[in-house]
N, C-alpha and C positions, 0 to 999 in steps of 0.2 A: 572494412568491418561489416556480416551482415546484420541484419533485423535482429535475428536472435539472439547473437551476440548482446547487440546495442542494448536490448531488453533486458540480457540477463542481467547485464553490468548496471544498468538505471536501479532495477529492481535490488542487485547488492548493497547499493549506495544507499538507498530508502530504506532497506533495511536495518544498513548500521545508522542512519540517523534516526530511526525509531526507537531502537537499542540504547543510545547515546539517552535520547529523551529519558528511557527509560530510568536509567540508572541516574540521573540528575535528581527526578521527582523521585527515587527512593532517598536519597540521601535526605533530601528537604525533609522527607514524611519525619525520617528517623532524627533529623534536627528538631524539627516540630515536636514531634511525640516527646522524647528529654526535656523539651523546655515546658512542654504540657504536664508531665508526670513532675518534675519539679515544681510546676506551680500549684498544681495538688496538694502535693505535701504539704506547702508552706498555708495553706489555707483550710488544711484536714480539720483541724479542731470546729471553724466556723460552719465549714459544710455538716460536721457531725450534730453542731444546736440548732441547724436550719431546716424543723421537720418539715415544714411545711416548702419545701421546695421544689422536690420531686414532683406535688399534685403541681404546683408551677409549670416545671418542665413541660408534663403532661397536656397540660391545658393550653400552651402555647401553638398556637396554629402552624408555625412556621415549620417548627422541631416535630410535629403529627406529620406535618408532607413529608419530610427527611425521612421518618420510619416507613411512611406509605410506600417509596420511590425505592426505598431498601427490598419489597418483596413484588415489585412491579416490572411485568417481564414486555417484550414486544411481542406483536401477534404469532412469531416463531417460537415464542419461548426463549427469548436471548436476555437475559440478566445485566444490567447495564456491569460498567466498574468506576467508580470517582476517577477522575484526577486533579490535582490542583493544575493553576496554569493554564498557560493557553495548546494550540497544538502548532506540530510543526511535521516537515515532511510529507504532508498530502499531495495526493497524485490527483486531487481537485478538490476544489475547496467553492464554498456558493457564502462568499462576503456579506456583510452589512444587510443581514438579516431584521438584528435590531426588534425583532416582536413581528412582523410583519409577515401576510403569506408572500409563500415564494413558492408557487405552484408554477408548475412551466415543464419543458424538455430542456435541457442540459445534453450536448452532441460535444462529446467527447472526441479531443483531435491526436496523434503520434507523429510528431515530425511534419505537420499540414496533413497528414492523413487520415480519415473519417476510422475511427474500429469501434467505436459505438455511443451509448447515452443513457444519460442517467435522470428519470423521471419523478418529479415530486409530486403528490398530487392529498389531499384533503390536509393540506397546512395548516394549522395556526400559530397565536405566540409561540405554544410549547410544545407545540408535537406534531408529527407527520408521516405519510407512507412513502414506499420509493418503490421505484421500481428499474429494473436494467434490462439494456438489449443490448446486441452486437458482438462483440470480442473481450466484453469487460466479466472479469469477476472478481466480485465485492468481497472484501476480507473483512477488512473494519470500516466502521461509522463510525465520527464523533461528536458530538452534539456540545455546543460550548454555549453555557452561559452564567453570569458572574463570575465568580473568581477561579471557576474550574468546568470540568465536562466529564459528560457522560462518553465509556467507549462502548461500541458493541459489538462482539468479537464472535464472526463469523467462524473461525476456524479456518477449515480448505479453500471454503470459499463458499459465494453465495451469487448463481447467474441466475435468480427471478428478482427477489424483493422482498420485503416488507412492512409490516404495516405498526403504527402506533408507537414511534420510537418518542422519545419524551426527555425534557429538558433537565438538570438540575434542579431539583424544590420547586418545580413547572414555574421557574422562572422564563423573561423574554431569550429566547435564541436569539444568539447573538452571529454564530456561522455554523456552518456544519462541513466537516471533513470529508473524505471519501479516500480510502485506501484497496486499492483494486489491482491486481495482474490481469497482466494482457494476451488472450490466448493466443495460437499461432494459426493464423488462417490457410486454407490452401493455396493461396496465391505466392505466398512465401515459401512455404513447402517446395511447392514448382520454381521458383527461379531459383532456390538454393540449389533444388536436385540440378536444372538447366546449369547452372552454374559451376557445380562439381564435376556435370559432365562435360563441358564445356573444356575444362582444366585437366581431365584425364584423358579427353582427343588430344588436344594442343600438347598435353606430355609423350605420349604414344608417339602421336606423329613426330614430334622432333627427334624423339626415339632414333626411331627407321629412321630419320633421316641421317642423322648422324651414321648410323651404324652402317647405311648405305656410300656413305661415302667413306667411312674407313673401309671396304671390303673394294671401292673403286682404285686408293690409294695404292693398297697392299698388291691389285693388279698391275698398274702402271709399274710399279716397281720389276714384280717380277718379270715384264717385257721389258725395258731397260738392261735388265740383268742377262738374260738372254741375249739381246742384239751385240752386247760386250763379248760375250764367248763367243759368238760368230765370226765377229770381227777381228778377236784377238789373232 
């Protein structure tokens, strides 16, 4: 099987387990939401004599960050999206963050093979820049912390970086995901081409050779054939 091959089947597989994820956390949402809108209901009359609950709301620090983080974008302009839950499927993942920096390089490996890395740098509890080199390109980030994460969805892809990506309700991160394809470098180019041709000598040749020996066969024949009539 080659590289690309390998790559493209890794990449189907993470795909449909991203998919899979997906449609689980809808279900949930659409459980939740029914048993939310149900419990509205049954509590409508209370909420309706409860003027003063709104300026409540309002005044609540926690439910201010919530709206804040609703119109708060990364240094690219990328819009987070919630999810409950934790994550799954990452093609690298940086652990037990826990509130802490985690400023460093990240050398990202394929099979024990070096194709690139992925750089953190002005970390703190809640937020941070990144940056990539090598063969990687960035699709999604996810930023996990408390009971769900932030995703931030590159699209095609993204091979620089960056900056000011942020937690849930700038709670402590807890890990951060990395969902990235892996370009195809020239060195695999060359042994796939070496390869191919390699496989269309070795066919060629066995070609001729076959075909050189049925045209040696069909000779010996016809001198046999001959020395018969002579003899006869």
């Amino acid at each position: 099987m080659s590289k690309r091959l390998h790559r493209k089947l890794l990449r189907q597989r993470k795909n449909w387990e991203r998919n899979q994820r997906r449609k689980k956390e809808l279900v949930a949402k659409i459980v939740i939401t029914t048993m939310a809108v149900s419990r509205l209901m049954s509590i409508a009359p209370v909420i309706a004599n409860a003027s003063n609950s709104q300026d409540e709301f309002t005044n609540n620090s926690e439910y201010s960050t919530k709206d804040t983080m609703a119109v708060r974008r990364t240094g690219k302009g990328i819009a987070p999206v919630y999810r409950w839950g934790n994550t799954s499927g990452e093609d690298f993942k940086i652990d037990n963050i826990n509130g802490r920096k985690f400023n460093g390089t990240y050398i990202i490996k394929e099979n024990g093979h070096y194709v690139g890395y992925i750089k953190i740098i002005n970390s703190d509890s809640d937020s941070f820049d990144w940056r990539v080199g090598g063969l990687i390109t960035i699709k999604e980030v996810c930023v996990k912390a408390g009971p769900g994460y932030y995703e931030f969805n590159y699209g095609s892809g993204e091979d620089d970086g960056d900056t000011d990506l942020f937690s849930p309700c700038l709670k402590d991160i807890s890990h951060v995901s990395f969902y990235f394809d892996i370009e195809e470098s020239d060195s695999d180019s060359d042994c796939d081409s070496d390869s191919d041709s390699d496989s269309d000598s070795d066919s060629d040749s066995d070609s001729d050779s076959d075909s050189d020996s049925d045209v040696s066969v069909k000779r010996w024949q016809t001198a046999l054939r001959s020395i018969r009539l002579l003899t006869a």
